[in-house]
C-alpha positions, -999 to +999 in steps of 0.1 A: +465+260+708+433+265+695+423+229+698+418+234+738+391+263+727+355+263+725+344+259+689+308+259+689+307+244+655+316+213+670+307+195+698+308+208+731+281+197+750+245+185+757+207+192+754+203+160+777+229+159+806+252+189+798+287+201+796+315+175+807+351+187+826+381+187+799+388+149+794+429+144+788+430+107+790+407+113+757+421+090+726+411+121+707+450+140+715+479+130+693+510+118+713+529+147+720+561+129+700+532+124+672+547+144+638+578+156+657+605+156+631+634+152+660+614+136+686+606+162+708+573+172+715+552+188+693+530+202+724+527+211+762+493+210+780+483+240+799+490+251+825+527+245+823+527+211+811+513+195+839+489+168+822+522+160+800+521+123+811+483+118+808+477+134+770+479+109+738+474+078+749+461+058+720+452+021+738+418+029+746+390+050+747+383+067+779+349+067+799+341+099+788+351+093+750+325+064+754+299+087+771+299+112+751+292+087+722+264+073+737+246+111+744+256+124+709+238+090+692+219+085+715+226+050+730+208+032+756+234+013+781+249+024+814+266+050+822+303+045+826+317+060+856+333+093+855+374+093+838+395+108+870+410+141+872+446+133+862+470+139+889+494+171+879+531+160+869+555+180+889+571+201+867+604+195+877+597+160+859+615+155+825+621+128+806+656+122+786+664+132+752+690+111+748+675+082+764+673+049+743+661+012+759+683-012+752+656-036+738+640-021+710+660+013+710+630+035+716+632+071+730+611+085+758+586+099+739+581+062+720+572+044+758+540+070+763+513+050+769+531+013+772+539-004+802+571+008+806+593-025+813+611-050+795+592-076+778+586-108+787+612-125+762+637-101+768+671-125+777+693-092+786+697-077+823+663-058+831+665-018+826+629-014+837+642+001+869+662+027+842+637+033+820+607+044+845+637+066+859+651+082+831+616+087+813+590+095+847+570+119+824+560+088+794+562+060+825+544+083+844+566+079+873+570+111+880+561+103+919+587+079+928+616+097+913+633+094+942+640+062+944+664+071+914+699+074+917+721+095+892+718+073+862+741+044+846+753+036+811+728+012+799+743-020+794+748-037+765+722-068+758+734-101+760+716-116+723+693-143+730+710-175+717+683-187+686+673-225+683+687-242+656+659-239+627+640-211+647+648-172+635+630-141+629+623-126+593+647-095+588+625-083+558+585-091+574+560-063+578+526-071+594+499-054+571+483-036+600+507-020+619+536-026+592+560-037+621+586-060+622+594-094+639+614-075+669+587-047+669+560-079+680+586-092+708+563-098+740+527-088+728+501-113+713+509-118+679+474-113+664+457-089+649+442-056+664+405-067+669+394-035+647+412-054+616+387-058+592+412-074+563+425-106+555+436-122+590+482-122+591+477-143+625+495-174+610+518-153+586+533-134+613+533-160+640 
């Protein structure tokens, strides 16, 4: 894709500490699910796919996204250190198409860059194990695959019994994120600290 090229319209370097190595933990990629009509992905890194598991992470910015900030705006601070070369997925890592947690019902492609385990309030029987097996590529788990056996039907959650008074809206949407009350189930319900509008904190919680 042309977005790997050179374009010396944009930029691609430095008058004051020169060129930096290709950064893939960048926030600058869109997840490779990101505009996929079916779910697939919409891209492969080169060569062969092997920085797969690395690409379109969108939690943080990376060291060098920070870095090359500072040099284009010139920015007095220090230096981060330098992002790691990624480590190559093995290309006989895949994830499953067919693959849905039993949790919140998200594919593969939906886990990339999440901790890929059941949440803390989850009341059903843990398919962590499952999920870093079936989807090594988005866990990045690629590594330990062989502590996988052949996989099992996912079992079906036990619902968590509700206290009397105490239930989810069915119909709420944060403003932010426009999620839902099972989309929030173990993070912080709070706002992103980048929202600049009026605070949901106590509408949500």
């Amino acid at each position: 894709a042309n977005q790997y090229k050179t374009d010396p319209s944009t930029y691609v370097g430095s008058a004051h500490v020169g060129h930096a190595g290709y950064d893939f933990y960048s926030v600058m990629h869109y997840p490779q699910g990101g505009g996929s009509a079916n779910g697939q992905p919409v891209y492969k890194t080169l060569p062969n796919g092997q920085y797969d598991s690395v690409v379109g992470q969108l939690t943080t910015i990376s060291n060098a996204d920070l870095a090359q900030l500072r040099d284009m705006y010139q920015c007095s601070g220090s230096s981060p250190s330098p992002t790691p070369t990624p480590t190559p997925t093995p290309t006989s890592c895949a994830d499953s198409t067919s693959y849905r947690d039993p949790e919140f019902g998200s594919g593969c492609s939906e886990w990339r860059g999440y901790a890929c385990q059941a949440s803390s309030g989850y009341s059903g029987q843990s398919y962590t194990q499952e999920l870093r097996c079936a989807c090594p590529s988005a866990c990045n788990t690629c590594s330990s695959l062989s502590s996988c056996s052949a996989p099992a039907p996912a079992p079906t959650p036990t619902p968590a019994p509700q206290p009397t008074g105490c239930s989810d809206s069915a119909s709420y949407r944060d403003p932010e994120y426009q999620s839902s009350c099972a989309a929030w189930s173990g993070y912080q319900c709070s706002p992103s600290t980048g929202w600049r509008q009026a605070n949901y904190r106590q509408d949500l919680r």
